[in-house]
C-alpha positions in Angstrom: -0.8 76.0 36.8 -1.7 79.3 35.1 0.8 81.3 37.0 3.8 79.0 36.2 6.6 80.1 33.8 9.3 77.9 32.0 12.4 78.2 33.3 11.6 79.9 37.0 11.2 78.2 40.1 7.5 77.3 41.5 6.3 79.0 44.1 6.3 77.1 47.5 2.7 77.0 47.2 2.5 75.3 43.9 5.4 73.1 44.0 6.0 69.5 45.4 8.7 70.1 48.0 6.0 71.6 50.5 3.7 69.4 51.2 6.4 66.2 51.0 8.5 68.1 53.8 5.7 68.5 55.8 4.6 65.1 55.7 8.0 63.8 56.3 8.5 65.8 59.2 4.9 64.3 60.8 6.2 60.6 59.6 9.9 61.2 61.6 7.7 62.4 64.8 5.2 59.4 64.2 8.3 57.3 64.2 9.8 58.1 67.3 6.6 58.6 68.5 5.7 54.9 68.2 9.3 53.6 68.7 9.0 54.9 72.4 5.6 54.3 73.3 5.4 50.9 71.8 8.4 49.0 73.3 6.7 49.5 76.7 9.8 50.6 78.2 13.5 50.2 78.4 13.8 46.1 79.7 11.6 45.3 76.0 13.4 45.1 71.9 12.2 48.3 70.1 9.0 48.1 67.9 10.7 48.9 64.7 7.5 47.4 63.1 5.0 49.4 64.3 7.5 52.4 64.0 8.1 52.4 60.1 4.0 51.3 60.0 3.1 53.9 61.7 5.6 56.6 59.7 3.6 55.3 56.2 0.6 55.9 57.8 1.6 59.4 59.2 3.1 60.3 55.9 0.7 59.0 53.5 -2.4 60.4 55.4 -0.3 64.1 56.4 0.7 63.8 52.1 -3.0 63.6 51.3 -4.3 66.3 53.3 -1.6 68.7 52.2 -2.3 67.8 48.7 -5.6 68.0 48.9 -5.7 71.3 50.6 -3.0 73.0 48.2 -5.7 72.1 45.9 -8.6 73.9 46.8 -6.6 77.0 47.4 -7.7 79.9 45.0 -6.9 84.0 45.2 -9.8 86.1 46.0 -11.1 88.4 43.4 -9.6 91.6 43.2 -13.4 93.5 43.9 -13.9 91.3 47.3 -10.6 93.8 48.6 -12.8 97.0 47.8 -15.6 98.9 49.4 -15.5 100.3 52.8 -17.4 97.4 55.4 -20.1 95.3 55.1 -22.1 97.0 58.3 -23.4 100.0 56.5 -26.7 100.9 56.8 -29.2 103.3 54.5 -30.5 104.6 57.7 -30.1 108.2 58.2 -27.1 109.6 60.8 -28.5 111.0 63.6 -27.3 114.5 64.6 -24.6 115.4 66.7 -26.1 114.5 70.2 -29.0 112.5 69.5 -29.4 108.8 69.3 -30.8 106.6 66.3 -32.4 103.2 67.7 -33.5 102.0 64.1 -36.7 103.2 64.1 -38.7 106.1 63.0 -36.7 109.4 62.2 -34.0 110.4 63.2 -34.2 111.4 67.0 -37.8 109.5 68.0 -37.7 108.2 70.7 -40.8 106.3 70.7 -41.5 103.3 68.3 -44.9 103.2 66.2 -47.8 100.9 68.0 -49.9 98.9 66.0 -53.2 100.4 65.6 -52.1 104.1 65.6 -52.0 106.1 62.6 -48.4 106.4 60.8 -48.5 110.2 62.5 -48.5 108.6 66.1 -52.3 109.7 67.0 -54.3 107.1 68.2 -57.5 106.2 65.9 
């Protein structure tokens, strides 16, 4: 509603004709749908009944979802665009060569043990 100015068109997205062509569209295919299937072939009298029942239902329920889905659409905030990934870690790099597996500095191979001192000498 906020982004709505007198005098110009709504967006596609805001306006009414969206969501009611979409939903007619699903209430034609329901219609035919049903008008085919129903009958139970070509020797029986259309179900024109279940047809236009079946359109109300497709329309109605297609109208609803639509609505309720242009509803709960909202822009993301401009900051969520910025930054540069969400996989960064504080970790150092390790050099030109060498691998970094997480633990330790840069380059060690070998993970502390419990019970060792933090230099890597057993006590």
């Amino acid at each position: 509603m906020a982004d709505q100015h007198q005098g110009k068109p709504r967006k596609l997205r805001t306006s009414v004709k969206g969501p009611l062509m979409f939903s007619a569209f699903w209430a034609v295919v329901a219609f035919v749908a049903v008008l085919i299937f129903a009958s139970g072939g070509s020797a029986r009298a259309p179900r024109f009944d279940l047809a236009f029942t079946a359109a109300g239902i497709a329309f109605i329920a297609t109208l609803v979802v639509a609505a309720m889905l242009s509803m709960s659409y909202k822009e993301n905030a401009e900051h969520l665009g910025k930054g540069s990934g969400v996989n960064l870690s504080s970790a150092p790099k390790a050099p030109h060569g060498g691998s970094s597996h997480g633990f330790g500095a840069p380059g060690s191979q070998n993970p502390p043990v419990p019970g060792d001192d933090t230099d890597g000498t057993p006590r």
